[in-house]
C-alpha positions as CSV (number, residue, x, y, z in Angstrom):
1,X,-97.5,-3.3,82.6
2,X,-96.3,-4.4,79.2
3,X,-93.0,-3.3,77.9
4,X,-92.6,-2.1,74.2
5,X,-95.8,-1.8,73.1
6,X,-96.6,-2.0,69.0
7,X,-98.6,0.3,67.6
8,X,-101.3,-2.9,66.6
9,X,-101.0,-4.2,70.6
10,X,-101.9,-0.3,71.4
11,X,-104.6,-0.1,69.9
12,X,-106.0,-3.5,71.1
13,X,-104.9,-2.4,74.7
14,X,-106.8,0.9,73.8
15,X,-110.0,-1.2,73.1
16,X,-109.6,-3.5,75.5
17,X,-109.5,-1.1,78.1
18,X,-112.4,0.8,76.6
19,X,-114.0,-2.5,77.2
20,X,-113.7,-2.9,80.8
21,X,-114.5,0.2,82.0
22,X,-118.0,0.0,80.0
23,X,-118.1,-3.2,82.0
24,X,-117.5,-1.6,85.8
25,X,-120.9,-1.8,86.5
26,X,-122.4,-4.2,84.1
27,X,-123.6,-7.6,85.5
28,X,-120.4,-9.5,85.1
29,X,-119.4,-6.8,87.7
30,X,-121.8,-8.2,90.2
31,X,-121.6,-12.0,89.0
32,X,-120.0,-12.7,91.7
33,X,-120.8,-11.1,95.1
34,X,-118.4,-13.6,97.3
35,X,-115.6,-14.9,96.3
36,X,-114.9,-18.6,96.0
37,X,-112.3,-21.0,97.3
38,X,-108.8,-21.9,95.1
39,X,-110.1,-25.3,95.2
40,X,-113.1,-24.4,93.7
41,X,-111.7,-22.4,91.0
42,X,-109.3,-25.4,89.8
43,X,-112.1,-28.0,89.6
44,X,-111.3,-30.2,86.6
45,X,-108.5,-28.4,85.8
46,X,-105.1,-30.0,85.8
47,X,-103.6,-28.1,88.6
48,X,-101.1,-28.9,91.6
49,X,-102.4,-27.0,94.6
50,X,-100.8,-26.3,97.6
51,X,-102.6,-28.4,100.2
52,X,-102.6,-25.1,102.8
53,X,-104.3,-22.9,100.4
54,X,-107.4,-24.8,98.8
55,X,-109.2,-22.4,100.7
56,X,-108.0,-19.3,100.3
57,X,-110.9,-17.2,98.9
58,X,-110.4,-15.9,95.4
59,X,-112.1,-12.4,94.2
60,X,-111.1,-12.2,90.5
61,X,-109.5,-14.5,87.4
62,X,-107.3,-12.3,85.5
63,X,-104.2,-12.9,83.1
64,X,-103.4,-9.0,82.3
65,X,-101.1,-7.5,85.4
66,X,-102.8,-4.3,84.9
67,X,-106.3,-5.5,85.8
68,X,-105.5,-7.1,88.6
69,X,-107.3,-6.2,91.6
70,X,-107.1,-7.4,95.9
71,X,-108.2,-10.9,95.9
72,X,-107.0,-11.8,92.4
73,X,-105.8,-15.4,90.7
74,X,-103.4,-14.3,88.1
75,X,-102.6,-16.8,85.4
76,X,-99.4,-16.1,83.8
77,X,-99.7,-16.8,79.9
78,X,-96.7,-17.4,77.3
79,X,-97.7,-15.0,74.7
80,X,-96.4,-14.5,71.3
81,X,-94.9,-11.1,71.9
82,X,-94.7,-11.5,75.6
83,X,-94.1,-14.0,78.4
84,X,-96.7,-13.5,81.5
85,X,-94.1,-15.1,83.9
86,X,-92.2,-11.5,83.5
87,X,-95.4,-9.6,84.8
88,X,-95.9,-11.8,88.6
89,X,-94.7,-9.3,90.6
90,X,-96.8,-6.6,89.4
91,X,-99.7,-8.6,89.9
92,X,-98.8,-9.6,93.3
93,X,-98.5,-5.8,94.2
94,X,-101.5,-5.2,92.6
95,X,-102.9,-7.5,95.2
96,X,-102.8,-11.2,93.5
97,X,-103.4,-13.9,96.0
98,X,-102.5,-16.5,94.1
99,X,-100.4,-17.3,90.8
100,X,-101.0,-19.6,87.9
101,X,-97.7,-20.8,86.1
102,X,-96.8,-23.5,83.9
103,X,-93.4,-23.0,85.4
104,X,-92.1,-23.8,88.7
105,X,-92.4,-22.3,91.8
106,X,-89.3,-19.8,92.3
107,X,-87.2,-20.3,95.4
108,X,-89.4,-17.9,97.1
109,X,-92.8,-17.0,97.1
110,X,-94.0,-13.8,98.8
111,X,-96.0,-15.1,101.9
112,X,-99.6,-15.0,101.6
113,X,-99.3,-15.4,97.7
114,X,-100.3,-19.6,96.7
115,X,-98.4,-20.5,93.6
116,X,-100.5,-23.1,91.5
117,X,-98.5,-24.9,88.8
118,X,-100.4,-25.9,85.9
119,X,-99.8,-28.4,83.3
120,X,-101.6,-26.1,80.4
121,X,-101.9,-22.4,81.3
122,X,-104.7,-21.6,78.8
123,X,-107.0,-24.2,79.1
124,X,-106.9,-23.9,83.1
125,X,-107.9,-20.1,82.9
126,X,-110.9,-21.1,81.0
127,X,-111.8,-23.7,83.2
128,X,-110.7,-21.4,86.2
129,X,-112.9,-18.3,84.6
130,X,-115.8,-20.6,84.3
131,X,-115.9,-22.1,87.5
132,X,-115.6,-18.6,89.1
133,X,-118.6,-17.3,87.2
134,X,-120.7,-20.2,87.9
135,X,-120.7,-22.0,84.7
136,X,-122.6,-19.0,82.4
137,X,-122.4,-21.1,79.2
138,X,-124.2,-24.1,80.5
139,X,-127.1,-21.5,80.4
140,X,-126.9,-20.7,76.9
141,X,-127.2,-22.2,73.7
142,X,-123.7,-21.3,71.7
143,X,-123.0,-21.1,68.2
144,X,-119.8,-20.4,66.9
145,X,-118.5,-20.1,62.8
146,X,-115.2,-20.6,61.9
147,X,-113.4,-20.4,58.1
148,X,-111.6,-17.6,56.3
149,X,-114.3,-15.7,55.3
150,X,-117.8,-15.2,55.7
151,X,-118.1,-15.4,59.7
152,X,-119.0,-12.0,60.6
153,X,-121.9,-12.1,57.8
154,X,-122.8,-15.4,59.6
155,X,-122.9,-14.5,62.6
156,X,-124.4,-11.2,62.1
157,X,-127.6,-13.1,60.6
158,X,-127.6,-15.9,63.1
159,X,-128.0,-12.9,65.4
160,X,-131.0,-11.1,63.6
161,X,-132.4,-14.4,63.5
162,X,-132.2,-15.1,67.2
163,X,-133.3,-11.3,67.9
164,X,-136.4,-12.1,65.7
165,X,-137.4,-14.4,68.2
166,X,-137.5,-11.8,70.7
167,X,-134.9,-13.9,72.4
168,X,-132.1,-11.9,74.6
169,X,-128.4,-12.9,73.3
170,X,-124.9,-11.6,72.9
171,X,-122.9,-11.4,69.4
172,X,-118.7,-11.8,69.4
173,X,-116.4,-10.9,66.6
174,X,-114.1,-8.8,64.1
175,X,-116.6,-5.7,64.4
176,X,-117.5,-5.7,68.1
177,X,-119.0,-7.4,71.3
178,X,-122.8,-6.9,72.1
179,X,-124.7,-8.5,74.9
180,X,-127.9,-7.4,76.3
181,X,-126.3,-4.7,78.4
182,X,-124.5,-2.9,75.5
183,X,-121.6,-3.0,73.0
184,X,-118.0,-3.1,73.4
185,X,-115.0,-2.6,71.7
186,X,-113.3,-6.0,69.9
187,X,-109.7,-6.3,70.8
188,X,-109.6,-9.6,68.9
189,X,-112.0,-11.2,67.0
190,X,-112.5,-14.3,69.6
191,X,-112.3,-12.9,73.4
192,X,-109.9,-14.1,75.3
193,X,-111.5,-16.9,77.6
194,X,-111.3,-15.0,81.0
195,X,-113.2,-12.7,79.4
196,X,-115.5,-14.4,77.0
197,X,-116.7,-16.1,80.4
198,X,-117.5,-12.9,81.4
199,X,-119.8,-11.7,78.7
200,X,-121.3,-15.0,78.9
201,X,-122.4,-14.2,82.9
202,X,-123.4,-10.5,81.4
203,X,-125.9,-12.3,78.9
204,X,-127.0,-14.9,81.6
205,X,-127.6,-12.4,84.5
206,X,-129.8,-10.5,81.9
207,X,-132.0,-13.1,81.1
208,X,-130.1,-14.0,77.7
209,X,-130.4,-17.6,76.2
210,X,-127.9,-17.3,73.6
211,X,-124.5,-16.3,72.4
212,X,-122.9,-16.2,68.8
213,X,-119.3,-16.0,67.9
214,X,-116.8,-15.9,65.4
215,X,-114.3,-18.7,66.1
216,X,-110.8,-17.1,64.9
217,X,-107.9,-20.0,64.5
218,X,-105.9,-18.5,66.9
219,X,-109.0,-18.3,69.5
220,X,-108.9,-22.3,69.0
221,X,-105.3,-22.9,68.7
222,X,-105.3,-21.0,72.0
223,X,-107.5,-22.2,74.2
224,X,-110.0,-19.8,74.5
225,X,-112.8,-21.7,73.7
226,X,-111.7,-24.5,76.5
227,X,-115.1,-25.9,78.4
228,X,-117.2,-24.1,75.9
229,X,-120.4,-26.9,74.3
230,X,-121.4,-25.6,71.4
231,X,-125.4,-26.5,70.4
232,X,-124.2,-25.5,66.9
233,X,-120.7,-25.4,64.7
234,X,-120.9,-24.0,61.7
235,X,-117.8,-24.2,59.1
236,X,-117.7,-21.4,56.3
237,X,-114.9,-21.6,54.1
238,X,-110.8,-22.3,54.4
239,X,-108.5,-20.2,51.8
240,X,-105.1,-18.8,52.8
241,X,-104.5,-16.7,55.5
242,X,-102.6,-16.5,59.0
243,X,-99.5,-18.4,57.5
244,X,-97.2,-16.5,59.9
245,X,-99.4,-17.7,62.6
246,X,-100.1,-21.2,61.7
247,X,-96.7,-21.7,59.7
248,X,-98.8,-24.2,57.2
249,X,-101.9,-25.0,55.4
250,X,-102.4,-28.3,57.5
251,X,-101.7,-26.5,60.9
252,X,-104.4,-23.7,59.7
253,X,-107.0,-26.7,58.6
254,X,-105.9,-28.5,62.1
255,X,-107.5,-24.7,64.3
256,X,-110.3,-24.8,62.6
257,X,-111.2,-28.4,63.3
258,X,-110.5,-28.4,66.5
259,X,-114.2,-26.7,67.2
260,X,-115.6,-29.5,65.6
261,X,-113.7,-32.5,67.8
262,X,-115.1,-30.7,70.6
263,X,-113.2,-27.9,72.6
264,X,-113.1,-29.6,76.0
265,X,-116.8,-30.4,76.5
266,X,-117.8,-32.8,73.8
267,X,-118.8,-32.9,70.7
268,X,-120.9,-30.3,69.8
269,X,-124.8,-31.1,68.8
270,X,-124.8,-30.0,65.2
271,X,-121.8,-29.2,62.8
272,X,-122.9,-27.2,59.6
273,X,-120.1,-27.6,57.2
274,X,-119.8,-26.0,53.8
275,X,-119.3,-28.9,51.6
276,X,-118.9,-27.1,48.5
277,X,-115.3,-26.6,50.3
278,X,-113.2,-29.5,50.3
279,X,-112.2,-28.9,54.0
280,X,-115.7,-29.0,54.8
281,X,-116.1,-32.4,53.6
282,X,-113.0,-33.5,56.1
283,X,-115.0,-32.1,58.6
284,X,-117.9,-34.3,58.4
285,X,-119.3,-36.7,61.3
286,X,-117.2,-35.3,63.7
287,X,-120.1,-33.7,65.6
288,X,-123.3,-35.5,66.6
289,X,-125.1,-34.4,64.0
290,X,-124.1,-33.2,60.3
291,X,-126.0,-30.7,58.3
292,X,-124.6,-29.7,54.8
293,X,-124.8,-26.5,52.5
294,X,-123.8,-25.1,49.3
295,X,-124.7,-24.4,45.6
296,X,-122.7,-26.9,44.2
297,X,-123.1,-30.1,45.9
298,X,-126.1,-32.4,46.9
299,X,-126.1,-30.9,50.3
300,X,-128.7,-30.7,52.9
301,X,-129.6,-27.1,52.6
302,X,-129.7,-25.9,49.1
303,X,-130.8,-23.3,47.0
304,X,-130.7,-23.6,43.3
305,X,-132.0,-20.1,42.1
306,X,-131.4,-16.9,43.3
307,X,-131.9,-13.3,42.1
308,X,-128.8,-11.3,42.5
309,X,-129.5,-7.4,42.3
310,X,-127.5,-4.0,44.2
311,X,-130.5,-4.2,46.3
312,X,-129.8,-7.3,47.6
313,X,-131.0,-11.3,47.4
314,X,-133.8,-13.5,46.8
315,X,-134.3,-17.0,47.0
316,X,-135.9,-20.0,47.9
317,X,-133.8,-22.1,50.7
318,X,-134.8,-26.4,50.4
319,X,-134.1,-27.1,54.3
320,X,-134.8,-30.3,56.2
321,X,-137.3,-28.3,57.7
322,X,-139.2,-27.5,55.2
323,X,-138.7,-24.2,52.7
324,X,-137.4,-20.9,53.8
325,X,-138.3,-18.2,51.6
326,X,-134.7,-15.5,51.9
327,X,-135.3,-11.7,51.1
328,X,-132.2,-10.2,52.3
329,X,-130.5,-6.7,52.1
330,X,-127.2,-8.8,51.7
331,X,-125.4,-8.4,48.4
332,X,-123.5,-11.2,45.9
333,X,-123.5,-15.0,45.8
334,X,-121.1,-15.2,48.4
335,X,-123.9,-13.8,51.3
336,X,-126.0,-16.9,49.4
337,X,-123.5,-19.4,51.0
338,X,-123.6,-17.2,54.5
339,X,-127.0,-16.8,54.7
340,X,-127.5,-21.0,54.0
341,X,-125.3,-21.4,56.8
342,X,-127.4,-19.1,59.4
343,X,-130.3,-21.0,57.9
344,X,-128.4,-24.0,59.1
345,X,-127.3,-22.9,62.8
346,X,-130.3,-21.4,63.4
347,X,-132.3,-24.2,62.9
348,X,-130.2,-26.3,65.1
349,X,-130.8,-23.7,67.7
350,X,-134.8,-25.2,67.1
351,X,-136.0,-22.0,65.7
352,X,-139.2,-21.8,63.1
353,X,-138.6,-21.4,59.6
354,X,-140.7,-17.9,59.8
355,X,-138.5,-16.5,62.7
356,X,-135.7,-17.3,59.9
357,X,-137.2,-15.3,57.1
358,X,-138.0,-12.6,59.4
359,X,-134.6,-12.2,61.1
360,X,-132.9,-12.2,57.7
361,X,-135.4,-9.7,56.2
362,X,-134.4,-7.6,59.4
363,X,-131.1,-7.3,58.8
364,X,-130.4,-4.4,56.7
365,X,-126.6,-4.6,56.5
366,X,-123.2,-5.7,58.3
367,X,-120.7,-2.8,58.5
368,X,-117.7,-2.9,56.6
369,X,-119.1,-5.6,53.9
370,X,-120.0,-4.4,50.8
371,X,-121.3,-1.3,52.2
372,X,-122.0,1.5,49.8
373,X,-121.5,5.4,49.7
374,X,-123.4,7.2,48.0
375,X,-123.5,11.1,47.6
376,X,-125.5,10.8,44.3
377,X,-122.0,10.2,42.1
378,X,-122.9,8.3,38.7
379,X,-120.7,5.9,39.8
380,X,-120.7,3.1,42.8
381,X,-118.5,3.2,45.8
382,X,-118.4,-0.4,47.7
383,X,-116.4,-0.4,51.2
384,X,-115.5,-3.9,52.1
385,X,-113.3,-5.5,54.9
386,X,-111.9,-8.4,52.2
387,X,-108.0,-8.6,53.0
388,X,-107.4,-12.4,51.7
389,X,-107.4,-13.2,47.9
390,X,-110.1,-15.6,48.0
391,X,-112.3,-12.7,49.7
392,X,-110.7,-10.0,47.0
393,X,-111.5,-12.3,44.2
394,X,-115.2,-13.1,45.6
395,X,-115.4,-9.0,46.2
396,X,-114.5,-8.3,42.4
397,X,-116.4,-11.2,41.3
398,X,-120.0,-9.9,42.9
399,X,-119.0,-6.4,41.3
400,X,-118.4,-7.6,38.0
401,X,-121.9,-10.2,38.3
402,X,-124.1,-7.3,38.8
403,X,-122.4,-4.9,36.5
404,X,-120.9,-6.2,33.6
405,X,-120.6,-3.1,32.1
406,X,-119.0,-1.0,34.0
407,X,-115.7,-1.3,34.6
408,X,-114.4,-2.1,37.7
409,X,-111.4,-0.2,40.2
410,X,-110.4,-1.7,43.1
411,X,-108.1,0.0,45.5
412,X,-106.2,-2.5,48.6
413,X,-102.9,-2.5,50.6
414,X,-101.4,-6.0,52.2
415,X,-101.3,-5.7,56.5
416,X,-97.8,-5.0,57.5
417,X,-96.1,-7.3,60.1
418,X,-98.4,-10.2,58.2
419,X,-98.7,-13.2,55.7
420,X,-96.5,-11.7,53.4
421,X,-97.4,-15.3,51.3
422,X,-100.8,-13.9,50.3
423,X,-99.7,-10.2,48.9
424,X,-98.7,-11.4,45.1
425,X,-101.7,-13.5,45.1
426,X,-103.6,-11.1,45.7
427,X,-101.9,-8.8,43.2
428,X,-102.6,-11.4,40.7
429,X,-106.7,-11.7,41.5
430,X,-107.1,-7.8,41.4
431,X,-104.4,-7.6,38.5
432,X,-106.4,-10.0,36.6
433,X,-110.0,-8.9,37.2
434,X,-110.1,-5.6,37.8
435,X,-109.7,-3.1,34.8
436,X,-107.3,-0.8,37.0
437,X,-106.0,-1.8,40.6
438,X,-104.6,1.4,42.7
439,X,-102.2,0.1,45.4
440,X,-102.0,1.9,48.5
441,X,-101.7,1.1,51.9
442,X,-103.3,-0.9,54.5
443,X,-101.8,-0.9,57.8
444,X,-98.4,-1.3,57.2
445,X,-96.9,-1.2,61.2
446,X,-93.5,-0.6,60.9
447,X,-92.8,-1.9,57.1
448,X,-92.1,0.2,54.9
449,X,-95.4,1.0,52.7
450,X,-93.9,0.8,49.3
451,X,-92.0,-2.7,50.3
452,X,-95.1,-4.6,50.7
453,X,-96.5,-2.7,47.7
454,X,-93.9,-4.2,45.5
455,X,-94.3,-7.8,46.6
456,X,-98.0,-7.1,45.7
457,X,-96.8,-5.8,42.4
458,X,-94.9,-9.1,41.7
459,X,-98.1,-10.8,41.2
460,X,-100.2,-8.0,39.8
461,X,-97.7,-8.1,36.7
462,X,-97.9,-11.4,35.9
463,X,-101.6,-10.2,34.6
464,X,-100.5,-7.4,32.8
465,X,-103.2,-5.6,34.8
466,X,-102.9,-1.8,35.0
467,X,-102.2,-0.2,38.0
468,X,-101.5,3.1,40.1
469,X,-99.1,3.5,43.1
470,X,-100.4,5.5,45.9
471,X,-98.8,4.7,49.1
472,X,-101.2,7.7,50.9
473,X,-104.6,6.1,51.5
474,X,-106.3,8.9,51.7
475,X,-104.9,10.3,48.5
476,X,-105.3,6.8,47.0
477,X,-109.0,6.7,47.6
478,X,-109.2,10.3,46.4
479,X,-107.8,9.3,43.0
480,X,-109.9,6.4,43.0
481,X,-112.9,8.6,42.7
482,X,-110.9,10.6,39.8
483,X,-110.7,7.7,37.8
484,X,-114.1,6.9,38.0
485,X,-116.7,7.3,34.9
486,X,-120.2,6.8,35.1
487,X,-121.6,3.4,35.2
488,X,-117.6,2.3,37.1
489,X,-117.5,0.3,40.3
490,X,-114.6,1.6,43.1
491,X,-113.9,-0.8,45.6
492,X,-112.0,-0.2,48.7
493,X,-110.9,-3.3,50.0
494,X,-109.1,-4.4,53.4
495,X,-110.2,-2.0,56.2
496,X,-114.0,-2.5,55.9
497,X,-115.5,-1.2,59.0
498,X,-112.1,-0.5,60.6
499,X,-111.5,3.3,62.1
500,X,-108.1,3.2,62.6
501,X,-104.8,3.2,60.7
502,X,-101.4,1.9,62.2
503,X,-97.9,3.0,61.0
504,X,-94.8,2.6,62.6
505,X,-94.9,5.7,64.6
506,X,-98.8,6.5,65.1
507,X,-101.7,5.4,65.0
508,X,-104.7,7.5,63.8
509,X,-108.1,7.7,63.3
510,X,-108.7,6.8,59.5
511,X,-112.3,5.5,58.3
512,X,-112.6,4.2,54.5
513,X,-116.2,5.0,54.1
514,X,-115.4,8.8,55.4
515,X,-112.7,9.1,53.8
516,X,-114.8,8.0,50.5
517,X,-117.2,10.5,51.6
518,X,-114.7,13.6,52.4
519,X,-113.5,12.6,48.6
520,X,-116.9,12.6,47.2
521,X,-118.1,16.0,48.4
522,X,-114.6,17.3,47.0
523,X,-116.0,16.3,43.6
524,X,-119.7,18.4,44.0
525,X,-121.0,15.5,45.1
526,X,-123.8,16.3,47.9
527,X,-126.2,13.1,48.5
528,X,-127.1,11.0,50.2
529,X,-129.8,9.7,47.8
530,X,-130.5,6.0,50.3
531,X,-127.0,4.9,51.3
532,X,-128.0,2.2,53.8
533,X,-125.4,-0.5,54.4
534,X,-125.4,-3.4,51.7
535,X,-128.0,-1.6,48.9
536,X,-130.2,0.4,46.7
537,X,-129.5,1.0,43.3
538,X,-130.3,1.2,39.4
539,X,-128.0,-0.8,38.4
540,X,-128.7,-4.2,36.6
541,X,-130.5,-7.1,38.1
542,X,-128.6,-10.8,37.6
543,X,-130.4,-14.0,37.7
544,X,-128.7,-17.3,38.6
């Protein structure tokens, strides 16, 4: 078991858990009905086996202690907040038969327990977990996007798309897991590879043919993409974010390309690279093929005119295949560069120009992003998961575009425990284009709420901005709705489709867009008129 659990590593050991006992009897369950020889599980993998024990018969790949079942290969992982190493004997009691370590065997190894020593922990339990299952990727075609912002929206279409074609696949990111068999919680936003493999078997076993995924930095930086060939690569955007992670810029830009060099199975077929983006341009020719997108350059797919409206997007995509004609549900120029890219991956994936159009006119939202409550108020309420100052200033930006009038209050807290680089800057983005900014909290861990609230006000000043202190989020989006006049935008920006808040003590169930709701109806407000996701309004139309 782990020792000193945060309240953030609770709650992803809450989900995770959640996860796997959805999964007892899914077909990842039964992938496997016999188990397979050490040997076997180690193919290709840099690995010094004990010549008596190549054939002892392994029953399970696991690199959590607590999951560990009879039969069991446990791979002991350094992690950032813990070191696996500490966690071998409650594995082996749990009924491991065999350990994984980059370290050395100890003086003395229980008998009957094999002790592999690896050279790189993390790539040898992907290769491990996909040799167990068979190799489940190599019978699916993968896409995975990668960049700052913008791959859940990517994904999420990619995945209507697919669907459209009446194709079975499986969708992994920031909001949740979904294969054929059901949806999971998302621990992280990139499963880790034992357990990625895993879905990929579920999604196989069912018939599946495909499998998107948001490609996080750290999933890259760690590993858990190892053995993965991806049919498609697609490259959204690169602002800052994860700088206590990545430590700088250049480490950050150096993740992200890693999908595009290849993660342990070649090259993959066909990078789509946003080349608007300077970083997208460094990315090019790295894959076998390159398809370009954006507004501003001469790229491959293009679109030069687009209606912008509350109701959504229309526009006419120039593609190397031909035309695609977008109607989408999907709100503000920024969904224009998401929606290029899906155009982009899911043509690599060989799909027809009209499955496009109608997988995009079938997706009516993505939770969390730009999603409106309405309860009739005369003014709108837009819940979005932005929590970088690129995606703040590209939240604000869409607002203002499609309601110039209006004035425009955006409420947003800085994680705690996190980039504290990124909290003035985005003081200064709200500060400067919103016409009042209430600070409150995000999820602050264990700092104090009113610390990181005043290295966002360092920023915010600099703009002369006005601004209200609530450390209380629920108060905060309460006077949010206070302040609002008719024809006024509120934002609430950071938590998106998040249902949880963490402090230092607790955590607790805490939803923006009921919250927003709860506040509503305290003001006589009754609705809903047509609340549905990303849309549906009166308010002004904007032609670009």
């Amino acid at each position: 078991m782990k020792i000193g659990l945060s309240q953030e590593e609770r709650v992803q050991d809450a989900a995770t858990n959640r996860t796997d006992s959805q999964r007892e009897h899914s077909a990842h369950a039964s992938a496997v009905d016999t188990g397979r020889t050490l040997s076997d599980v180690f193919q290709g993998a840099e690995a010094a086996l004990p010549a008596a024990a190549s054939g002892l018969e392994i029953r399970q790949v696991a690199c959590d202690s607590r999951k560990v079942e009879t039969g069991a290969l446990f791979f002991a992982l350094h992690g950032a907040k813990a070191d696996g190493n500490k966690f071998i004997e409650d594995a082996i009691k749990r009924g491991a038969v065999a350990i994984a370590s980059e370290e050395q065997a100890p003086g003395k190894v229980p008998a009957g327990v094999a002790w592999v020593q690896v050279r790189e922990a993390r790539k040898a339990l992907a290769i491990a977990a996909a040799n167990f299952l068979g190799h489940p990727a190599n019978a699916l075609q993968l896409v995975a996007v990668t960049g700052t912002n913008g791959k859940t929206t990517t994904t999420s279409v990619v995945d209507a798309i697919v669907k459209a074609s009446s194709a079975k696949t499986g969708l992994f990111g920031t909001i949740a897991y979904h294969t054929p068999l059901g949806d999971y919680p998302a621990p992280n936003t990139t499963p880790e590879s034992v357990d990625l493999q895993g879905f990929f078997a579920e999604i196989r076993d069912a018939g599946g043919k495909y499998a998107v995924l948001e490609a996080s930095s750290h999933s890259l930086a760690m590993d858990r993409l190892w053995g993965c060939h991806f049919q498609a690569a697609v490259f959204t955007n690169l602002t800052r974010e994860h700088m206590d992670f990545h430590k700088t810029f250049e480490d950050y830009f150096a993740a992200k390309k890693r999908l595009f060099e290849g993660t342990g199975a070649g090259a993959p077929e066909v990078a789509v690279l946003n080349t608007d983006d300077e970083f997208g341009k460094r990315l090019a020719g790295l894959a076998k093929k390159t398809i370009t997108y954006g507004l501003e350059s001469d790229a491959d797919i293009a679109t030069k005119k687009f209606q912008l409206t509350f109701d959504g997007l229309t526009f006419t995509a120039h593609t190397p295949n031909g035309k695609v004609h977008v109607v989408s549900r999907l709100v503000g120029r920024i969904n224009v560069y998401n929606l290029l890219a899906a155009i982009g991956a899911a043509q690599a994936l060989g799909l027809s120009n009209e499955v496009i159009e109608s997988g995009i006119r079938n997706l009516e939202s993505v939770s969390g992003r730009f999603q409106r409550i309405d309860l009739g108020q005369p003014f709108l309420v837009i819940v979005d998961y932005a929590h970088t100052d690129d995606a703040l200033e590209n939240l604000i930006r869409t607002a203002r575009e499609l309601n110039s009038k209006g004035r425009i209050i955006t409420l947003f807290g800085c994680g705690g425990e996190k980039d504290r680089t990124k909290r003035p800057v985005m003081g200064e983005v709200t500060g400067r284009l919103s016409d009042l900014t209430i600070l409150s909290s995000d999820n602050p861990r264990s700092e104090d709420p009113l610390k990181i609230i005043s290295d966002i006000i360092v920023g915010l000043q600099k703009t002369g901005g006005k601004y209200l202190i609530e450390p209380d989020r629920e108060k905060a989006i309460g006077m949010a709705m206070e302040e609002a006049r008719s024809g006024d935008i509120v934002l609430l920006a950071g938590k998106g489709h998040e249902n949880y808040q963490i402090l230092a003590d607790r955590t607790f169930e805490f939803d923006d867009r009921e919250i927003a709701r709860r506040a509503l109806r305290e003001h006589g407000f009754e609705g809903p008129r047509k609340e549905q996701g990303n849309g549906g309004s009166e308010f002004g139309t904007k032609r670009a």
